[in-house]
N, C-alpha and C positions, 0 to 999 in steps of 0.2 A: 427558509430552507432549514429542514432539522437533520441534525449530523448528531449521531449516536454519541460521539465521543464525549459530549457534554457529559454523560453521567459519569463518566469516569473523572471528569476537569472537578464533577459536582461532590464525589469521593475526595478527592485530592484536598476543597477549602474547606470540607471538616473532618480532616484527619487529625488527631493532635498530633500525631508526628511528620508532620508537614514540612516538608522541604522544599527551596526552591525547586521549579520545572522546568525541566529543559524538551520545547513541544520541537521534533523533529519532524520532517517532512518535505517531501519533493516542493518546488515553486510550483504556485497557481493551484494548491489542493485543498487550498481555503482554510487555513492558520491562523492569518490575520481576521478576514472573519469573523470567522470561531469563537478565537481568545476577546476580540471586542465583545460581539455579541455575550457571551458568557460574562463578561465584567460588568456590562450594562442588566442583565438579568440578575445578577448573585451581589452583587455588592453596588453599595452607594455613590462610589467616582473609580475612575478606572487613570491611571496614570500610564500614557502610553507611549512613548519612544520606536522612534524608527530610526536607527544608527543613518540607515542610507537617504534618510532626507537633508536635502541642503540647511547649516545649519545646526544639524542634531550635534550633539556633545558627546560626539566620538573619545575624545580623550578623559572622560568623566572618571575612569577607572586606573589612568593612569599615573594623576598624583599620589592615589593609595588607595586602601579598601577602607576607609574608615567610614562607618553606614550613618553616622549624621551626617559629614558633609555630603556623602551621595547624597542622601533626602533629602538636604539645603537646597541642592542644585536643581534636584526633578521639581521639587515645589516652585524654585524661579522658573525652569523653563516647560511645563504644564501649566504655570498658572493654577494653582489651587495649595492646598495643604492635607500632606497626607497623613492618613490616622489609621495606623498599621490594622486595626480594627475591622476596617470597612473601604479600603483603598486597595484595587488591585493592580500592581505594576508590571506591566508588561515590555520589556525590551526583545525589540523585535528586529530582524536581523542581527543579531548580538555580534557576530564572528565581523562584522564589520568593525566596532568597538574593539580596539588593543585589548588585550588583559581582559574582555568583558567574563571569559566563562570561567577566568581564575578568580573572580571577583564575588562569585556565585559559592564560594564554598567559604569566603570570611563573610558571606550577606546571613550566611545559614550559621557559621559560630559564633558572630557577633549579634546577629540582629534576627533571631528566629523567627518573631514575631510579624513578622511582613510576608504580606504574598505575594511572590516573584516569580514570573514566567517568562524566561526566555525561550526566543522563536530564533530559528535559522532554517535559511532551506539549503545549504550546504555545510549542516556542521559535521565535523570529520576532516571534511577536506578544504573546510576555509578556514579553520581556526590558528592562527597566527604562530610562527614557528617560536618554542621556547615557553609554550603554555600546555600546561599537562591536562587533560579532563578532569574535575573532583571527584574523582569515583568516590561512595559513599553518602558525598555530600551532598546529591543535585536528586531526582528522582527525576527518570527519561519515561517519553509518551510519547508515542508518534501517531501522525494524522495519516490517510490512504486518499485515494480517490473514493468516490461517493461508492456505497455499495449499489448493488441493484435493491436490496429494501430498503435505502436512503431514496434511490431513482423513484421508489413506485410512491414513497411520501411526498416527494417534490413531485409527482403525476396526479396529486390528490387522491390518492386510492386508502385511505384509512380505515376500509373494512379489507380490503386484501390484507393490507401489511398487519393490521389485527392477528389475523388466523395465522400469517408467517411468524409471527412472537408467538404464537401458542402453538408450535409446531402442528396444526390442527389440519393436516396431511389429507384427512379425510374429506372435508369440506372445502379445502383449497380445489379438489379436480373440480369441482362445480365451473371454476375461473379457468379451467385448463387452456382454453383459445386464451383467453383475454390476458392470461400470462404470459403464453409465447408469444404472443406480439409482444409485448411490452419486452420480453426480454429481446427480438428483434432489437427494437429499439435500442437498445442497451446497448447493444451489441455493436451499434454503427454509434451512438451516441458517447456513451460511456460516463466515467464519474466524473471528469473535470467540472467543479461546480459553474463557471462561465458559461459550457457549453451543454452542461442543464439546464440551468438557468433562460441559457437563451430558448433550447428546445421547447421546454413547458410552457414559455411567454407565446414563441411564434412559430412552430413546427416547421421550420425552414431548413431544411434536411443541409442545403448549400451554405447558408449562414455558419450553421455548428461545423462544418467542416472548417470554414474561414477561421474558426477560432481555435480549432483544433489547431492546424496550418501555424496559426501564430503563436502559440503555446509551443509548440515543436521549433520554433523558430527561436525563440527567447530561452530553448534550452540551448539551442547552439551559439548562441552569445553565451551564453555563462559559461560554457564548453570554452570560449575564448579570452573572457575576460577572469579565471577561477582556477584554469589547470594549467599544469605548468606547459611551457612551450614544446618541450620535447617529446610528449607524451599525447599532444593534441592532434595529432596527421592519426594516430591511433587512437584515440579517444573517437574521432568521428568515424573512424573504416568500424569499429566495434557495435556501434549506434546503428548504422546505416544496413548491419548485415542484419540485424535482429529479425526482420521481418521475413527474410532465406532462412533463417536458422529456425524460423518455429513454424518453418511451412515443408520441412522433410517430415518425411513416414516417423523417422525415428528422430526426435526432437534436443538430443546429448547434444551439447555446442561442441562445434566443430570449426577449429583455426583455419583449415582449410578452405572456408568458405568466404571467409573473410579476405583471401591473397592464398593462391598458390604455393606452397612449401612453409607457411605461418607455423611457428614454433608459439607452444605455452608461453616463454618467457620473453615473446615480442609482444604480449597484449598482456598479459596479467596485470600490470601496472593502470592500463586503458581500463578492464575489467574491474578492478577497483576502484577508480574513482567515479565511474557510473554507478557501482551500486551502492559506495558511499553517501553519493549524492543522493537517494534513492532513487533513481530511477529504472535502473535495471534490478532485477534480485536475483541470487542464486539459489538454486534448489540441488541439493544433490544427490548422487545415486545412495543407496547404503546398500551393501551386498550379504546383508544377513536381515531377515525380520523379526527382531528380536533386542528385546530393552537392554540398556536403551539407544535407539536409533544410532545416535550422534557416535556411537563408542566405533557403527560401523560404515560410516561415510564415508566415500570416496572421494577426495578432495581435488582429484584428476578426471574427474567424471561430473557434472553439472550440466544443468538447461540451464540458460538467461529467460527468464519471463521481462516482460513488459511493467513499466508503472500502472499505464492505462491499459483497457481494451480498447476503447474508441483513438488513442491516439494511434494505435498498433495496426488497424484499422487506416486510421490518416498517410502513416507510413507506406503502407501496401496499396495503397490508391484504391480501397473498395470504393465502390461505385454505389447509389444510393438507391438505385434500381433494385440490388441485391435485395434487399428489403422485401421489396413487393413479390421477389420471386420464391415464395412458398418459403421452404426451411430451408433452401440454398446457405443462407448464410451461415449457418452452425456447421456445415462441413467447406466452408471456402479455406483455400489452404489445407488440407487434410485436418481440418478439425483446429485448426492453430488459434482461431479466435473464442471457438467455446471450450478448450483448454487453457487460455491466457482468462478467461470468462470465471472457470472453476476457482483457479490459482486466486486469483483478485478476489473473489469471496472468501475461501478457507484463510489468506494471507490476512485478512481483518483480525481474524480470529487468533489472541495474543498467546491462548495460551496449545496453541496446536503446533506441535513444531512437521514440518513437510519437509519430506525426501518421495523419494522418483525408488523404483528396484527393478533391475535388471536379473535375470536369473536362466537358466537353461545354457548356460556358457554364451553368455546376452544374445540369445535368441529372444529369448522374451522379456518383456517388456509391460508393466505395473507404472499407469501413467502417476499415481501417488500414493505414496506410503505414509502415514500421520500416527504419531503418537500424542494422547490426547493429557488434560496433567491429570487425569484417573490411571493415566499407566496403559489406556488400552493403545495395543495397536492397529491400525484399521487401512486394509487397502481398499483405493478407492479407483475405478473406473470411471473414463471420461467418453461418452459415448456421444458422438455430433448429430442423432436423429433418432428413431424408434427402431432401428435394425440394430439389436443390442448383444447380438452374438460375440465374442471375445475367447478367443479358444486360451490366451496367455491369461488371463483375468481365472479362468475355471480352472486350469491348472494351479497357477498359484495357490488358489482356496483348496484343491486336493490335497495338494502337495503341503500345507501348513495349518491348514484346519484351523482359520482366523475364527476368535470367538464374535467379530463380526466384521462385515465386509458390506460394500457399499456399492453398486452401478448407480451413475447419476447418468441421466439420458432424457429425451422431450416423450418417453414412454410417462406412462400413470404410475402410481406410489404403488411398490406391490412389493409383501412379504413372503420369498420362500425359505425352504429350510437351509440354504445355505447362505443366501445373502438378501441383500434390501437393494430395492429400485428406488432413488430417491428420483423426482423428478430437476429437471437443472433449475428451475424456478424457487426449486428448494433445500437447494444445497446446503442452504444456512443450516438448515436443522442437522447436520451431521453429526455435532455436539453431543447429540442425545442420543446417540447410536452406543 
């Protein structure tokens, strides 16, 4: 299974200004993985640590940071001998290890020469009270769920996902059926690599649910065994509404839906440590379009998206049938899965920052507003079929004369003079807009 992020892991061990890694990411989004397979292709022995196996030498970090003795130890309990050269270490669940992520900024002033990747799928909120982040000193990367052009790699399709690297728009409608299925697929399937994995092996539409199911399941032990007590009757009411929350017309999270008269400052606390953990994200409104973004945020106004689309999917009990029934499933929920769809693609994309805009004294409604790092700004439409009328989408573009704009819809690639149809199969190319 090939995950894009290797090139970047493959940037990172020949940088010479190389610093430890700190790889973040939701549990089960294939981390561990990853960082092995990547250790086993790039270098000669991989030194690997899992704080949470019975065993592991939790307190490694807490006699001192001194980076011989650390290396005496990993060399006794790996069994091998590491040669900063051509050994990659990876500690994986860190935030289980005391001290491990303050440990990570005297590995980088004392001992540069070693390649160090720590893994957490709760850092933020599991990291040990009394221990500060080494900002400066660590270099952060985080893992998603599979994209849909990771899915169509793991579908064996290497002349489609060809033409999607070469933005080659023209020659992709050839595939136009053979994409919307596939993006069906997606759509009930999603990126959790488990439940790829198993799809591509055995097309068992009930199996991948089953693993979904369990994935969803093991977030709600970490929900119990991670977050504090007080915060957890709310941590799971916040979880549970996601799936109401991004199946109204107008998709702004709303407390209300969660409990009757819910005040901001009875979940913000809940709210934060789901998207800590990453599994929710927030996007939020900005009420001016105009660089840059962030200056015009609403920090009172946000959607929660989903980690996955297929676990989002799992929560809402689609049914597997939906599949077979035509394009039904791109408008299930008013469009809430092929807008959780968009989001999970553009969110790969590190260097695009995303807000939402509301405008006409929020009458209307710009399901995404993106600023690209060329400075463009770019509104983009989320359309769930090939009826791509949008009266708030053309207003917008009168009203601000974007020097470019984007409808992504299951219509064909078509350029008019005010905006671009990308098709949703190919959203990835927006970059280049």
């Amino acid at each position: 299974m090939y995950r894009t992020k290797v090139n970047e892991l493959i940037k990172w061990r020949m940088s010479k200004r190389r610093k430890p890694l700190v790889f973040l990411g939701a549990r089960q989004v294939g981390k561990t993985w990853l960082l092995q397979e990547f250790g086993r292709k790039h270098y000669k022995q991989v030194a690997y640590i899992n704080f949470e196996r019975p065993g592991a030498p939790v307190h490694l970090f807490e006699v001192d940071f001194d980076a011989d003795r650390i290396v005496t130890v990993l060399n006794a309990y790996c069994n091998l001998r590491i040669n900063a050269a051509d050994t990659l270490i990876i500690f994986d669940e860190i935030q289980v290890a005391r001290k491990g992520i303050t440990a990570l900024k005297y590995l980088y002033e004392d001992a540069p020469q070693y390649h160090i990747i720590a893994a957490g799928s709760l850092l933020g909120v599991g990291i040990h009270p009394g221990e500060s982040f080494p900002v400066g000193k660590v270099e952060l990367m985080k893992l998603y769920p599979m994209s849909f052009y990771e899915f169509l790699l793991a579908m064996d399709e290497p002349g489609i996902t060809d033409l999607l690297v070469k933005n080659d728009l023209e020659n992709l409608s050839f595939f136009k059926n053979k994409l919307i299925n596939y993006l069906r697929y997606y759509l009930y399937v999603g990126g959790m690599p488990e439940a790829v994995g198993d799809f591509v092996e055995n097309r068992d539409w009930q199996q991948v649910r089953i693993i979904q199911n369990q994935i969803i399941d093991s977030y709600r032990n970490d929900f119990s065994k991670h977050a504090p007590k007080e915060v957890l009757p709310r941590i799971n009411m916040v979880w549970d509404s996601i799936p109401s929350q991004l199946s109204k017309e107008n998709k702004k999270f709303i407390y209300g839906v969660i409990k009757e008269g819910a005040r901001a400052k009875d979940f913000e606390l809940a709210i934060q440590w789901l998207t800590d953990a990453g599994l929710l994200h927030k996007v939020y409104n900005t009420n001016k379009p105009a660089l840059p973004l962030v200056a015009y945020q609403e920090l009172s106004a946000f959607k929660l998206f989903h980690n996955d689309v297929g676990l989002l999917g799992a929560m809402s009990k689609l049914n597997a049938k939906t599949i077979a029934e035509g394009d039904a499933i791109f408008s299930e929920f008013k469009g809430a899965l092929t807008e959780q769809y968009v989001f999970q693609q553009l969110n790969q994309e590190s260097e695009l920052s995303l807000y939402y805009h509301t405008f006409g004294n929020s009458k209307y409604e710009l399901d995404f507003l993106i600023q690209t790092a060329n400075g463009d700004v770019i509104p983009i439409e989320v359309k769930s079929g090939e009826n791509v009328k949008s009266n708030s989408f053309r207003l917008f573009c009168q009203k601000n004369s974007p020097g470019k704009a984007i409808r992504t819809s299951l219509a064909d690639y078509k350029v008019e003079s005010w905006m671009i149809n990308l098709p949703l199969y190919a959203i990835n190319a927006v970059g280049i807009y």
